[in-house]
C-alpha positions in Angstrom: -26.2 30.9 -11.7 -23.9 29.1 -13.9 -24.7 26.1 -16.2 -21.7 24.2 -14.1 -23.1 25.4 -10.4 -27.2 24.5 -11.6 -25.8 21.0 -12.8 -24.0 20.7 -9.6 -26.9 21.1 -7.7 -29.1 19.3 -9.6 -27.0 16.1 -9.7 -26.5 16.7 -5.6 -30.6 16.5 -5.4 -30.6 14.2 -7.8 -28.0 11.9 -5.4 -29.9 12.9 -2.7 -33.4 12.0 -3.9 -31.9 8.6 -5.1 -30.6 7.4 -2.4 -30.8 4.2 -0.9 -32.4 3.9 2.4 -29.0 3.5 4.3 -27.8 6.8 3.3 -30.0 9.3 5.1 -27.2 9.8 7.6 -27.5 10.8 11.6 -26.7 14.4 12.1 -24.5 15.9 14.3 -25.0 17.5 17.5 -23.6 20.5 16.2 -25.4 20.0 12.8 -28.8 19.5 15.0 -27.9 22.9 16.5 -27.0 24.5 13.0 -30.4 23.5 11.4 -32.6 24.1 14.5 -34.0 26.7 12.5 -34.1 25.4 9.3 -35.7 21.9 9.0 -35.8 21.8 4.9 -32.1 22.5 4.5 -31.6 20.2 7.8 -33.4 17.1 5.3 -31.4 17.9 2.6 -28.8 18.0 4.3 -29.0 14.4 6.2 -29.8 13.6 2.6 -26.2 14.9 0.9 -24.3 13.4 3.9 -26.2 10.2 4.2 -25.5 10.0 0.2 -21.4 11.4 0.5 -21.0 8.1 2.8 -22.5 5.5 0.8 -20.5 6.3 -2.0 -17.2 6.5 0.5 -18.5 3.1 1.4 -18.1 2.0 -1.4 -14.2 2.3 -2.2 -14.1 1.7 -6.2 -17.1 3.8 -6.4 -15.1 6.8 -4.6 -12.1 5.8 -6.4 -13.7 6.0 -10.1 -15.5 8.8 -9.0 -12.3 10.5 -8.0 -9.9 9.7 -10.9 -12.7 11.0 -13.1 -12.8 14.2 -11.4 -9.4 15.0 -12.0 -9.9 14.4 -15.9 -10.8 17.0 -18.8 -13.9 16.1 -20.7 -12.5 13.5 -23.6 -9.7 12.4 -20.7 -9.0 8.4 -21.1 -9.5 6.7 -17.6 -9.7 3.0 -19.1 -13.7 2.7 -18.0 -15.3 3.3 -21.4 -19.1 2.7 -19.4 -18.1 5.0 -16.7 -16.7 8.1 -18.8 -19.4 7.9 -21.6 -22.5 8.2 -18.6 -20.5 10.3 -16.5 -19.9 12.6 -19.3 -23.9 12.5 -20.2 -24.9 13.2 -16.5 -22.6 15.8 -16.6 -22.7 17.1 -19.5 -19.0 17.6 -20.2 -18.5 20.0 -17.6 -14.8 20.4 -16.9 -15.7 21.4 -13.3 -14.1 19.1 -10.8 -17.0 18.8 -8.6 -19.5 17.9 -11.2 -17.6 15.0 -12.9 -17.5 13.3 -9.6 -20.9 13.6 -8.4 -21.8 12.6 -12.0 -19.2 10.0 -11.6 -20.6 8.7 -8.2 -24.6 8.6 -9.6 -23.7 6.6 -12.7 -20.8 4.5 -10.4 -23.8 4.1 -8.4 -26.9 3.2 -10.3 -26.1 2.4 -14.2 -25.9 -1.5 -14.1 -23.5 -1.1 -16.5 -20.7 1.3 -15.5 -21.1 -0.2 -11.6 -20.5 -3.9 -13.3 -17.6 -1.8 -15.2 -16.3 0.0 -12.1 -16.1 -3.2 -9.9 -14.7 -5.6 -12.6 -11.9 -2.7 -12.3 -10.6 -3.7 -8.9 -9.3 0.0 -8.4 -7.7 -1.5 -5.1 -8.7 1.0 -2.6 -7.5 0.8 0.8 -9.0 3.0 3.6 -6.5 4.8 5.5 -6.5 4.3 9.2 
């Protein structure tokens, strides 16, 4: 496995395992159906999703985490707090995926980069 796909998973779990009450998520009908037979990947899952929506709740959270994501390690964002944990969490990876889930944990639950990211006032606006 590659360093970039282990630290993926590992920060998914980690987002998982962290999350706040609130984010184990409802599954599907059709998600019910697809982990009938498998109740472990059916927790993690509710897990991942729950987690995916708390941080889409949270518009300057998805927003940071996304404008990170699209950055090379050493990339200037203007959120000093943010790219200095993120890049820790994620160890520099230049893997889009990665930066934002490392992104979203330290968005999420540094005290520091969440003050940061919300003192930013990324102005996001759900569509719809």
């Amino acid at each position: 496995m590659k360093k970039s796909s282990f630290l993926a998973a590992c920060a998914a779990f980690l987002v998982a395992s962290l999350s706040v009450p609130a984010a184990n998520a409802e599954l599907t009908q059709t998600e019910r159906d697809q982990f009938r037979t498998d109740p472990v990947g059916a927790i993690a899952w509710q897990a991942i999703k729950g987690s995916s929506e708390y941080v889409r709740a949270d518009g300057d959270t998805m927003m940071a985490a996304s404008f990170f994501s699209m950055t090379s390690p050493g990339d200037d964002i203007g959120l000093p707090a943010l790219q200095n944990c993120a890049e820790r969490v994620g160890s520099s990876a230049p893997v889009g995926g990665v930066r934002y889930v490392a992104a979203a944990l330290c968005a999420t639950f540094d005290p520091t980069t969440r003050g940061e990211v919300q003192r930013a006032n990324l102005m996001y606006a759900p569509l719809g």
